[in-house]
N, C-alpha and C positions, 0 to 999 in steps of 0.2 A: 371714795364716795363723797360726791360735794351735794349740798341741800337735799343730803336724805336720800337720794336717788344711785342706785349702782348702776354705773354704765356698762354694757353688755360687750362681750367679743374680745376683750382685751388677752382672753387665758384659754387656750388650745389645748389639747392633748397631745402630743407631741414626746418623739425621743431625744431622753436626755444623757443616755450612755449610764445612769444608773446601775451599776450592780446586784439587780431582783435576786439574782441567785444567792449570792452568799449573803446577803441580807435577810432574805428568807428563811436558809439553814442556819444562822446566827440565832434567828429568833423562835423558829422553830426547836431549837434546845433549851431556850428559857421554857417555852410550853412546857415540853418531855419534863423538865424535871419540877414543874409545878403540883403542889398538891390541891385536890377538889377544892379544897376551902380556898388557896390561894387563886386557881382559876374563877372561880365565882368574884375574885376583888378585882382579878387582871385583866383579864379578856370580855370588856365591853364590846358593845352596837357599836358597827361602823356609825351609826347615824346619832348615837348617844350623846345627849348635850355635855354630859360629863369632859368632854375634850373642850370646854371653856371651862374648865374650872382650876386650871391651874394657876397658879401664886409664887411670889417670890420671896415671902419672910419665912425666918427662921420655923415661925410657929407653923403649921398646918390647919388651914383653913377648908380643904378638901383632903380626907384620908381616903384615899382608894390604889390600887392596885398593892405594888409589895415594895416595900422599904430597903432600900440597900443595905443599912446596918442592922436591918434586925432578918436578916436569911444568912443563908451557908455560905459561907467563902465561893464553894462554886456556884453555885447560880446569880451570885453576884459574879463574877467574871463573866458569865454567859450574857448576864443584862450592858456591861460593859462591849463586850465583844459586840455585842448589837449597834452599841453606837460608834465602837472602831469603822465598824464594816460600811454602814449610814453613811458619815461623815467623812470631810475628808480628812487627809493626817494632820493638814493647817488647823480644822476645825474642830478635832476630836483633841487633839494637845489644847487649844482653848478652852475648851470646857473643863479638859484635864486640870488644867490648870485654875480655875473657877475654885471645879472642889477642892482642892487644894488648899488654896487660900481661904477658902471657907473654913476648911480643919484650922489652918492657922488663927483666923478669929476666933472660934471656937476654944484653943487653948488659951489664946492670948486674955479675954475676957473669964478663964475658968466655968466655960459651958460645952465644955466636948461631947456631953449627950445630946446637945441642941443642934449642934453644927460641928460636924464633923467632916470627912472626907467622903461619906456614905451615905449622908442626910438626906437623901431624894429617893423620891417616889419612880415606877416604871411601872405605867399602863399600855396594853394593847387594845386595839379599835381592830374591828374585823373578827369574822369567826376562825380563822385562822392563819395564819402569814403567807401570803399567796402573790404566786409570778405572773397572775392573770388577774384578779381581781384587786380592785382598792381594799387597801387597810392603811393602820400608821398606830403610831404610840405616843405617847406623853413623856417626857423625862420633866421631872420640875424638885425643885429646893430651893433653899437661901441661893439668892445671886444665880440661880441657873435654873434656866425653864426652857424646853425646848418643845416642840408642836410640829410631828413630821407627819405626813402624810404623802402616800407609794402607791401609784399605780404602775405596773411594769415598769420600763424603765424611765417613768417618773416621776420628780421628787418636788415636795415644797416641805421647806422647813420654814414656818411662819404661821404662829406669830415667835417668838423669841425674847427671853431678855436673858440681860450676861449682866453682872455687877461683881463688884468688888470691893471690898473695906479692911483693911488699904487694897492696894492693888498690887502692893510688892512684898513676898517675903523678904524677909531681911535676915532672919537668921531659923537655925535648922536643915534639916534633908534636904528641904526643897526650897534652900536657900539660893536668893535670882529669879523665881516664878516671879515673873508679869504681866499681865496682860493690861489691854484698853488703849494703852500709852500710843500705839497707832493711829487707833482712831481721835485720839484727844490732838496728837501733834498737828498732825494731816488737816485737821478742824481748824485749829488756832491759825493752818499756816495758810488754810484758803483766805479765812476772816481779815489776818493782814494785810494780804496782798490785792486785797480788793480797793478799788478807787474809794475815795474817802465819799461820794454821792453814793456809791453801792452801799458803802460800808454805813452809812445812816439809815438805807432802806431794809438793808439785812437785821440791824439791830433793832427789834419791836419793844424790848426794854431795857434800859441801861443798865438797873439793878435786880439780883437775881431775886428778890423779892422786893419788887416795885409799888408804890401806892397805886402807881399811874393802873395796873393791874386790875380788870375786874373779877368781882367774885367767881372764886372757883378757880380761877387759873392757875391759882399756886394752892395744894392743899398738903396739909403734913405729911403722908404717905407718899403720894410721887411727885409731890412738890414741883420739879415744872413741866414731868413728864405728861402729855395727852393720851400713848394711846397705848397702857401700861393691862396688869392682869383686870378682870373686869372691865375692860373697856371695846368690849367686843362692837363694831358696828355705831361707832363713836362719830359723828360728824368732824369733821376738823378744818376749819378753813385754810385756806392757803394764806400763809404770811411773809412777808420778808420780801426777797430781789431774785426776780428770773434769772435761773440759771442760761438761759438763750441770750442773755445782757454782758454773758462772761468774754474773755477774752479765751483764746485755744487753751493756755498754760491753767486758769482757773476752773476751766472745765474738766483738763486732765487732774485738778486736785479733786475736785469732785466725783469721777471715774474712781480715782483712788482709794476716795473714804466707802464707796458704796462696793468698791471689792472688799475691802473688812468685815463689811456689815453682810457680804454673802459669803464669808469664808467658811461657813459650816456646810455648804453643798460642795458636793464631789465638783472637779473640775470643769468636766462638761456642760453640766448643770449650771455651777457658777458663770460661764461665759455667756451662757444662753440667755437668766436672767439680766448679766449687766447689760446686754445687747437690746433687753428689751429695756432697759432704763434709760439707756442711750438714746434708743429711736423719740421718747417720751421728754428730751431736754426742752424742746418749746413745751413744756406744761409742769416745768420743774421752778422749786423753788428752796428757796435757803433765808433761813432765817437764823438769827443770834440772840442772846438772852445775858448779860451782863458785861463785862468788860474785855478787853482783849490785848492786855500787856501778857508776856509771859510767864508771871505771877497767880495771874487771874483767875477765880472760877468761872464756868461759864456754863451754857447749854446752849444748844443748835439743833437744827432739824431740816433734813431733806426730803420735800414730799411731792410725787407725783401721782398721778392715777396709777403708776405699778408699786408704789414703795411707798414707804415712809418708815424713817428709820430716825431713830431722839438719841442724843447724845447729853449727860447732865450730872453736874459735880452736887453731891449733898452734904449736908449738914453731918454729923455725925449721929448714928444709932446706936452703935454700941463704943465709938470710942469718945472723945470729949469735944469733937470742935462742935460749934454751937451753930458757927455760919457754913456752907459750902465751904470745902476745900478738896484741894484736885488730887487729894488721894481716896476718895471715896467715890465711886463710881456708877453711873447705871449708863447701861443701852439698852434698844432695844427694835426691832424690826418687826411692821405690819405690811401685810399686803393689803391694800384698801379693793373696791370693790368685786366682795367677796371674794379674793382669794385668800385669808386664811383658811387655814385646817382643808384647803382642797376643794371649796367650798363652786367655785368656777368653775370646775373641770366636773364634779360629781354630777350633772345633769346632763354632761358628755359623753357619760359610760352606760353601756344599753344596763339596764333594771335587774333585779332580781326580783321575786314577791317574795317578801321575808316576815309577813304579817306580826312588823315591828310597832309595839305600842309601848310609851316609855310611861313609867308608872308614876315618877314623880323619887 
């Protein structure tokens, strides 16, 4: 969306080889074993604003649906199972790995009730999980927020964000858990390899918290992220250096970093997407945010009419570095004109009369 205005036509209805069935059965057993009270927290209006209200800190700014560590063992496996079956296996190990390391900070700072391995919410949109009709669900916690939304076969997950603090275990069980580290190398190694006139018009400021900066750009919370929880329908202008300016090999780093940033869609899905990023390279752009030795912290951002996806080293929350550093991590992927939460396609699907009035 540039100057406030959503450009129309860009998002079809279209088969994307999606799995409706066992997606459906997956979620359809989280239902089955739900009790009334809990159904009354899970199973929102398709149309319920409540699907912007997801967040990514530790604390819970929105309590709705049911909490992973505070239900049964089983129905926790069943809300899991939902997002094995969603996502792909690249994608569903990433998040795996998310919470993960979230339990690792959790013990590491002596807060395991706050952040644990289980710390997120699971909401359902829709009256029921259906092979014919749109629904989708919510997953959100510390470092892991996801936003799916299903019509037959399919799928948008977006908006999203993934973070980490660190990003590596280092010792215990799930000692080796990494993630981000692709998307950061991949980053740094377009940023390099770019001509040094690129590499001036990519870089918008040299330092990750710059004077040259106007108010707001940088604020304590997502510090240089734009278009983070609450930032639904966010203008954002285009900055940096056309990716149409690239040469073939800079392009292909580009193609690379934005399969990362869709490795949470099943296969099919994901090619379909990068294809439409592809077609969009005359309207794409890249921008850089502090330095680029391989020391560096940094932040960058790929934005076109189909995507826009932020890449950004923070300061530390709960461990002690003061400045940015590249063990602490956010990303994050928006579909700009209206394609979040499905939002393009929903005007696509014939109506139902659901004489839906939300109360506030």
């Amino acid at each position: 969306m540039i100057k406030g205005t959503v450009r129309p036509g860009l998002f079809k209805i279209r088969d994307e080889g999606v799995p409706i069935e066992r997606i459906v059965t997956a979620a359809q057993a989280v239902v089955d074993a739900l009790t009334p009270e809990q159904k009354a927290k899970t199973i929102l209006h398709i149309d319920s604003p409540e699907w912007r209200t997801w967040s990514n800190p530790e604390f819970l700014i929105s309590d709705k649906g049911i909490r992973l560590d505070e239900i049964s063992p089983s129905l926790r496996a069943s809300v899991l199972s939902v997002l094995r079956e969603t996502l792909s296996p690249e994608g569903y190990a990433k998040a795996v790995g998310a919470m993960r390391i979230n339990d690792f900070l959790g013990k590491l700072v002596n807060a395991p009730q706050v952040m644990n391995e289980h710390s997120y919410n699971f909401v359902l949109f829709g009256s029921s999980p259906s092979v014919a009709q749109p629904w989708g669900f919510s997953f959100y916690g510390h470092h892991l927020c996801l936003s799916v939304f299903l019509y037959k076969t399919q799928i948008v997950v977006s908006p999203w964000f993934t973070g980490a603090e660190p990003n590596l275990i280092d010792e215990g069980p799930y000692k080796g858990t990494r993630i981000l580290d692709v998307e950061e190398r991949l980053g740094l190694q377009l940023m390099q390899r770019l001509g040094s006139e690129a590499r001036d018009k990519a870089r918008v400021y040299r330092l990750m918290k710059d004077p040259a900066m106007p108010k707001g750009r940088w604020n304590h919370d997502d510090q240089r992220h734009l278009c983070g929880a609450y930032r639904d329908n966010r203008i954002v202008p285009y900055e940096g250096v056309a990716v149409s300016s690239f040469s073939a090999e800079q392009r292909d780093l580009v193609v690379k970093i934005l399969e990362q940033y869709l490795l949470y869609l099943p296969e099919m899905a994901r090619q379909t997407r990068l294809d439409d990023c592809k077609a969009h390279f005359d309207e794409t752009y890249f921008c850089w945010i502090g330095g680029y030795g391989d020391n560096d912290p940094f932040y960058y951002r790929i934005q076109s009419p189909v995507i826009i996806v932020e890449f950004d080293h923070h300061s530390g929350v709960f461990l002690t570095n003061s400045e940015p550093a590249k063990f602490h991590i956010h990303t994050l992927l928006r579909t700009p004109n209206a394609g979040d939460y499905g939002w393009a396609l929903r005007n696509q699907i014939e109506g139902v009369d659901q004489n839906y009035v939300w109360e506030g």
